[in-house]
VOLOLUM-567108 format. One record per residue (C-alpha): y, x, z; residue in three letters; residue number from 1. Coordinates in nm, 3 decimals, decimal comma. Example, Ala and Ser with C-alpha at 12.3 -4.5 7.8 and 13.67 -1.06 7.14 Angstrom:
<rec <-0,450 1,230 0,780> ALA 1>
<rec <-0,106 1,367 0,714> SER 2>
REM end
This chain:
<rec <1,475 -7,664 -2,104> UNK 1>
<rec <1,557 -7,862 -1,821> UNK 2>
<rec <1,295 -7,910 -1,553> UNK 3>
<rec <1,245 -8,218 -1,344> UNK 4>
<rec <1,296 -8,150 -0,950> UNK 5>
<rec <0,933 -8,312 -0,881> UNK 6>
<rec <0,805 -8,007 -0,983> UNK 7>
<rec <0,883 -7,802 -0,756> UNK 8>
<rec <0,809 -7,835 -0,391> UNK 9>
<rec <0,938 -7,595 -0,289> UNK 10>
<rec <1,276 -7,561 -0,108> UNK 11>
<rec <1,575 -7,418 -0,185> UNK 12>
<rec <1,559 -7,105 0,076> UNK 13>
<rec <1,193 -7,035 -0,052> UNK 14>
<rec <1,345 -7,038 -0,403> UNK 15>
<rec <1,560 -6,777 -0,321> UNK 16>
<rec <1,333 -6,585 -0,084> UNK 17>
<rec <1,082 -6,546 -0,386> UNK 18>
<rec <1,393 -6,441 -0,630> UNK 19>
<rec <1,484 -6,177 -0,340> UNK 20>
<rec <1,091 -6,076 -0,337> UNK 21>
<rec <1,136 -6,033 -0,711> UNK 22>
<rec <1,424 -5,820 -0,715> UNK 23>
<rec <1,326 -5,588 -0,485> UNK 24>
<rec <1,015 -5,513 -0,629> UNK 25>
<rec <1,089 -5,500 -0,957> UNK 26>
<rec <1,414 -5,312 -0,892> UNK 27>
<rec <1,225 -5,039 -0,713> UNK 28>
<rec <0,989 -4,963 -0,963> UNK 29>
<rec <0,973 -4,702 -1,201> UNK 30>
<rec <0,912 -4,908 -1,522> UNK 31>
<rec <1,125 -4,893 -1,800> UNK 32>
<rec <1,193 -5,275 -1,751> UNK 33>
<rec <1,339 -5,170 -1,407> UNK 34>
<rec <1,525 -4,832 -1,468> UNK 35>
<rec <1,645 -5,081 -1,793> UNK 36>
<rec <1,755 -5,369 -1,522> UNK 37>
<rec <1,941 -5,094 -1,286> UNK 38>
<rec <2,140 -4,891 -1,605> UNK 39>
<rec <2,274 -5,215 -1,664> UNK 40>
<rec <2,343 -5,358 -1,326> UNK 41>
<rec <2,488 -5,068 -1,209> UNK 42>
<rec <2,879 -5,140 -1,226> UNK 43>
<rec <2,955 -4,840 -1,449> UNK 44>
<rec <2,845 -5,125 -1,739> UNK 45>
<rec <2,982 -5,388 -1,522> UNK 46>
<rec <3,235 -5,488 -1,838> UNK 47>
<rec <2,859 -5,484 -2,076> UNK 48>
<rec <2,696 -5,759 -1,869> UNK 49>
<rec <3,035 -5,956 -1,720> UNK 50>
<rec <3,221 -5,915 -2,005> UNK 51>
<rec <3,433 -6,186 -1,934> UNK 52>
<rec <3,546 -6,075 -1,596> UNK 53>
<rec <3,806 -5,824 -1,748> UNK 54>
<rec <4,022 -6,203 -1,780> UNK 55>
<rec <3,965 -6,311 -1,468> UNK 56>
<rec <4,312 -6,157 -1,293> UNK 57>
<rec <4,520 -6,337 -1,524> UNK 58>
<rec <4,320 -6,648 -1,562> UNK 59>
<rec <4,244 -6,740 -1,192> UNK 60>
<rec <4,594 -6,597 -1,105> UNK 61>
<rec <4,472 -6,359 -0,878> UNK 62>
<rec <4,681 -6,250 -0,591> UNK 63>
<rec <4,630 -5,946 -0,343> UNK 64>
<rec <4,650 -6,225 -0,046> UNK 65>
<rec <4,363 -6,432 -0,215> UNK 66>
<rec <4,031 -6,400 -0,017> UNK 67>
<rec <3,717 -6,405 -0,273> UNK 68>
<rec <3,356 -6,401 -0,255> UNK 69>
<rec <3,103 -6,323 -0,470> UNK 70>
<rec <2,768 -6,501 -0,458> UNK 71>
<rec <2,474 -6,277 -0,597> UNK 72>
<rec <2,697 -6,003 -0,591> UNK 73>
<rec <2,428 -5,727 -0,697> UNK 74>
<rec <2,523 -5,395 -0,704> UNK 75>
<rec <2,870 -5,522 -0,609> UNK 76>
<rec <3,035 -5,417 -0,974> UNK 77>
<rec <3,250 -5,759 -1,003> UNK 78>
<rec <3,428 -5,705 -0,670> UNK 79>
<rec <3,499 -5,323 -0,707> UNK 80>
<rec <3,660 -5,417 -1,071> UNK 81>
<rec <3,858 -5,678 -0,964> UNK 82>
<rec <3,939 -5,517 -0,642> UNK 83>
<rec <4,057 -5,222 -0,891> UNK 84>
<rec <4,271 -5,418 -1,095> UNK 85>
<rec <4,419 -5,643 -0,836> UNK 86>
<rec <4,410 -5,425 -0,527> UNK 87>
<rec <4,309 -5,725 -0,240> UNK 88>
<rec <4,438 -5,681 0,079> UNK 89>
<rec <4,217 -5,981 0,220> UNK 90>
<rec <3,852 -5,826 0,262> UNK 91>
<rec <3,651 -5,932 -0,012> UNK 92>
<rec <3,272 -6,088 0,049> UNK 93>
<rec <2,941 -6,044 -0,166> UNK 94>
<rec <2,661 -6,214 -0,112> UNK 95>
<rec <2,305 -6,160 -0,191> UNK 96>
<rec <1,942 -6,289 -0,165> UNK 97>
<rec <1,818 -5,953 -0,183> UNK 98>
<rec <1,731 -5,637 0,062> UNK 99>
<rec <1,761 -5,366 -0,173> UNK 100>
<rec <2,105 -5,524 -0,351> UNK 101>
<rec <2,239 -5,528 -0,031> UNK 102>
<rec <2,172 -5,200 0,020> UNK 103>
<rec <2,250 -5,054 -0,342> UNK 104>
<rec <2,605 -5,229 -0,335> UNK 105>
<rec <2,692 -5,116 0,007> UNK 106>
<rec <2,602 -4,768 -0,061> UNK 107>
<rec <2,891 -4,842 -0,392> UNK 108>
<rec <3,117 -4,996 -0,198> UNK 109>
<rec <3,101 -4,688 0,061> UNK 110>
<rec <3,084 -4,422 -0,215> UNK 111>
<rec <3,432 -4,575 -0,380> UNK 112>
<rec <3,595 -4,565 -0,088> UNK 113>
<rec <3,644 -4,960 -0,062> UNK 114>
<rec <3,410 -5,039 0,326> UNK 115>
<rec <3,783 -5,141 0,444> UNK 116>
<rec <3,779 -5,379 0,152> UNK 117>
<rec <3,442 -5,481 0,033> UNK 118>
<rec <3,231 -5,637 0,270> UNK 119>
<rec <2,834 -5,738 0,106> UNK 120>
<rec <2,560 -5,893 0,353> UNK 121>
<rec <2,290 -6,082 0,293> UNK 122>
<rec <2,229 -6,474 0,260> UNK 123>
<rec <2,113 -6,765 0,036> UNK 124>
<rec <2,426 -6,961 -0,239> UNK 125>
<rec <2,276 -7,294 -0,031> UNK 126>
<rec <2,362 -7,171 0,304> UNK 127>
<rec <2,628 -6,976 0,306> UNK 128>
<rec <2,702 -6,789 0,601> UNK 129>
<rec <3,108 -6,905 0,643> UNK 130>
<rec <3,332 -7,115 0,803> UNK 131>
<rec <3,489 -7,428 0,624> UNK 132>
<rec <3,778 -7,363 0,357> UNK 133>
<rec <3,732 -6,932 0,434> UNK 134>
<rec <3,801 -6,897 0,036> UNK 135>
<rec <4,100 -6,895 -0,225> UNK 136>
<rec <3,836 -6,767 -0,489> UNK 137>
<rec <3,478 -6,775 -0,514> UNK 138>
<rec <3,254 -6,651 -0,792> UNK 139>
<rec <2,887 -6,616 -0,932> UNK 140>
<rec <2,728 -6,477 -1,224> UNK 141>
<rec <2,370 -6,488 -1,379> UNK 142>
<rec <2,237 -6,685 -1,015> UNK 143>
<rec <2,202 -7,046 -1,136> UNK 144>
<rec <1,908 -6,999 -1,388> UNK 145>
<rec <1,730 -6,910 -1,015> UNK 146>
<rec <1,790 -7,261 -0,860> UNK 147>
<rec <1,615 -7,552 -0,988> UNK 148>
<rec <1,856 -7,855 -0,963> UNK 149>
<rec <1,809 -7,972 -0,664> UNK 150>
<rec <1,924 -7,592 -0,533> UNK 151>
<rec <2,206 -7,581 -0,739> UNK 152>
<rec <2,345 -7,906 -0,629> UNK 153>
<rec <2,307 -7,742 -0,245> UNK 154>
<rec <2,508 -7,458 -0,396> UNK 155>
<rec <2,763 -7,617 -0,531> UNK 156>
<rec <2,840 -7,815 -0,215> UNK 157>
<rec <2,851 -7,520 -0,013> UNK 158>
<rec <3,095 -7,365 -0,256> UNK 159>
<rec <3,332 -7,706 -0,205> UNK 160>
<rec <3,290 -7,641 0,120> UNK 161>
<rec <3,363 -7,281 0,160> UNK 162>
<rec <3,712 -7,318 -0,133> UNK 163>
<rec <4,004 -7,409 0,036> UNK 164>
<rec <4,184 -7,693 -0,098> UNK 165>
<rec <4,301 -7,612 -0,428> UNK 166>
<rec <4,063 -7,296 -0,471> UNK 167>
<rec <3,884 -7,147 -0,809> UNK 168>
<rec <3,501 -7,155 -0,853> UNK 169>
<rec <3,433 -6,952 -1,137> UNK 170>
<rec <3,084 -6,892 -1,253> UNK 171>
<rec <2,921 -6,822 -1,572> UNK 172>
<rec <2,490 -6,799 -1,687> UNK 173>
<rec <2,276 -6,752 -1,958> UNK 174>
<rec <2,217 -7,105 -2,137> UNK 175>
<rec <1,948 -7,254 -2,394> UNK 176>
<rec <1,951 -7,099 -2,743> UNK 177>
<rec <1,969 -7,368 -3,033> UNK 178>
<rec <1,693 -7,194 -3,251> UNK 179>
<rec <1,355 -7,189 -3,064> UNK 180>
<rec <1,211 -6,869 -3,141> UNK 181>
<rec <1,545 -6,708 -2,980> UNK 182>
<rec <1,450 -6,913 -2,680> UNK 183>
<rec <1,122 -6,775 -2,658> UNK 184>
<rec <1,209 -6,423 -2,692> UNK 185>
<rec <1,519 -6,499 -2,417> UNK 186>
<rec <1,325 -6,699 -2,179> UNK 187>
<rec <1,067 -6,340 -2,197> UNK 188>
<rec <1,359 -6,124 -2,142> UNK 189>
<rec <1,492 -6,310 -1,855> UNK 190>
<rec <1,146 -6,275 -1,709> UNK 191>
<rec <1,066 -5,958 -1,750> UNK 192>
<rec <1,105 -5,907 -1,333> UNK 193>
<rec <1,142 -6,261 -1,186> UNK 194>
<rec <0,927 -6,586 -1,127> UNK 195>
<rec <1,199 -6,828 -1,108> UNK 196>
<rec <1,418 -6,887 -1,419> UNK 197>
<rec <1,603 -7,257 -1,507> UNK 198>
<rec <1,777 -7,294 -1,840> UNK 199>
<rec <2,011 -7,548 -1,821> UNK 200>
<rec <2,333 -7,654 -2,129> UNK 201>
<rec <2,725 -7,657 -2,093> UNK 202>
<rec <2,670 -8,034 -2,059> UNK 203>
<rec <2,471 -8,054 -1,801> UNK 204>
<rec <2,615 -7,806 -1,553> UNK 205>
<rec <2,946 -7,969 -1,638> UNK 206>
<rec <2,830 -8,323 -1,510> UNK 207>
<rec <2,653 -8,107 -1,197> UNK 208>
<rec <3,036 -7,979 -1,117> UNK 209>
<rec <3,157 -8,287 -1,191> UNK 210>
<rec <2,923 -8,452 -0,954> UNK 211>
<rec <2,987 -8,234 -0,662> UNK 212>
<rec <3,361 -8,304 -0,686> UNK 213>
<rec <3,517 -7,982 -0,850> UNK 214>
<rec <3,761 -8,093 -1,099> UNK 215>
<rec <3,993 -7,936 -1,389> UNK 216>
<rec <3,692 -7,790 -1,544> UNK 217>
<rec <3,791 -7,518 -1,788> UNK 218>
<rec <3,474 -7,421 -2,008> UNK 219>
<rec <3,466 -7,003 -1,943> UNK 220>
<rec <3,183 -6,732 -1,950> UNK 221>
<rec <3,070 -6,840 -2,312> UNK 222>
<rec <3,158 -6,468 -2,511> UNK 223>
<rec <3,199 -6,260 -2,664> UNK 224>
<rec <3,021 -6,019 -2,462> UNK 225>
<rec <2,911 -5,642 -2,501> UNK 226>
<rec <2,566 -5,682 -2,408> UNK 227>
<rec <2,298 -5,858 -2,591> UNK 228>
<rec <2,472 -6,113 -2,796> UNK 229>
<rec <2,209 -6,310 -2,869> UNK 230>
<rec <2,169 -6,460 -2,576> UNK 231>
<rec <2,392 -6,773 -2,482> UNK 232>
<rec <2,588 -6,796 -2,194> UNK 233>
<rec <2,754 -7,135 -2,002> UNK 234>
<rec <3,042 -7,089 -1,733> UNK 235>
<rec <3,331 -7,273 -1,599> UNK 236>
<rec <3,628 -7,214 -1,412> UNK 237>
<rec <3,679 -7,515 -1,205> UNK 238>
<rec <3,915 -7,661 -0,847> UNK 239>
<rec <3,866 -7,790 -0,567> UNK 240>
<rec <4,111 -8,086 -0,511> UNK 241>
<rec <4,398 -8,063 -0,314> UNK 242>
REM end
């Protein structure tokens, strides 16, 4: 399911703008596809749909000093978890594409008590909006099957640049199913709100790390998870070099 870069010609920031349109109409709606999408993005069920964030602590040896970001942080239910269990006292970043995200994990973040903590604004994963080597940790779930390749490879040199030397990149996505009827019926569900969506394997986004110099890849994000197991997932956990 991998689709060639010629065709699509568009660019990276349109890419995104046209996932942001997506989100925040179909977010805002009252279908049951969208009250569906915001039960389960809400971060109440944050341990349904990011199951494997619950290892993350112990895995990417998470400290209180470490400074993480999230990219496509949506209702901001990753950060407040691992700001629960880990209690940061570096002020953590999400980032998203979309208006009303922004706006739904801000009002979170403010109704937990965690605005000294949690700090979500708006921006694109290929521009991101800080300085060189800002980042011990940096994160993203469920935003790659929005990028075509070309967009992911911008992404994951702004994450090199963003890590400090030596930091994590965890992310993790839904990946191709090996029977092709399940592919159909996944490829419809991931659609149900959104234009854009790229399927790509645990090969190929390991050679797309690879490529953009992140090294000790650890294979991560793959299950078992709460939520619809039927669908695949891909992730890594993966360095920057010193």
């Amino acid at each position: 399911m991998i689709e060639d870069d010629r065709e699509h010609a568009v660019t990276s920031n349109d890419e995104q703008q046209i996932t942001a349109r997506d989100y925040n109409q179909w977010m805002a709606q009252g279908t049951w596809a969208a009250r569906w999408a915001r039960f389960w993005f809400s971060p109440k069920r944050i341990l349904f749909l990011n199951t494997p964030v619950r290892k993350l602590p112990g895995l990417l040896s998470l400290k209180p000093a470490d400074k993480v970001l999230d990219i496509g942080c949506g209702y901001g239910g990753v950060l407040l978890y691992l700001n629960r269990k880990v209690g940061f006292t570096e002020m953590m970043e999400g980032l998203d594409c979309s208006d009303l995200m922004v706006k739904l994990a801000t009002e979170e973040v403010q109704q937990r008590g965690c605005a000294d903590r949690i700090k979500v604004r708006k921006g694109v994963a290929t521009s991101l909006p800080y300085p060189d080597g800002t980042f011990d940790v940096v994160l993203s779930t469920y935003v790659l099957k929005h990028l075509s390749c070309a967009s992911c490879r911008e992404m994951f040199a702004e994450v090199m640049r963003v890590l400090k030397p030596g930091g994590r990149f965890c992310l993790w996505e839904a990946g191709p199913s090996r029977y092709a009827f399940m592919e159909v019926f996944n490829l419809r569900l991931l659609k149900l709100g959104v234009t854009v969506v790229h399927m790509r394997s645990a090969e190929q986004l390991g050679k797309e790390l690879a490529a953009a110099g992140f090294c000790n890849l650890q294979p991560y994000g793959d299950g078992p998870y709460y939520y619809y197991p039927p669908l695949p997932r891909i992730g890594f956990i993966a360095r920057r070099p010193l």
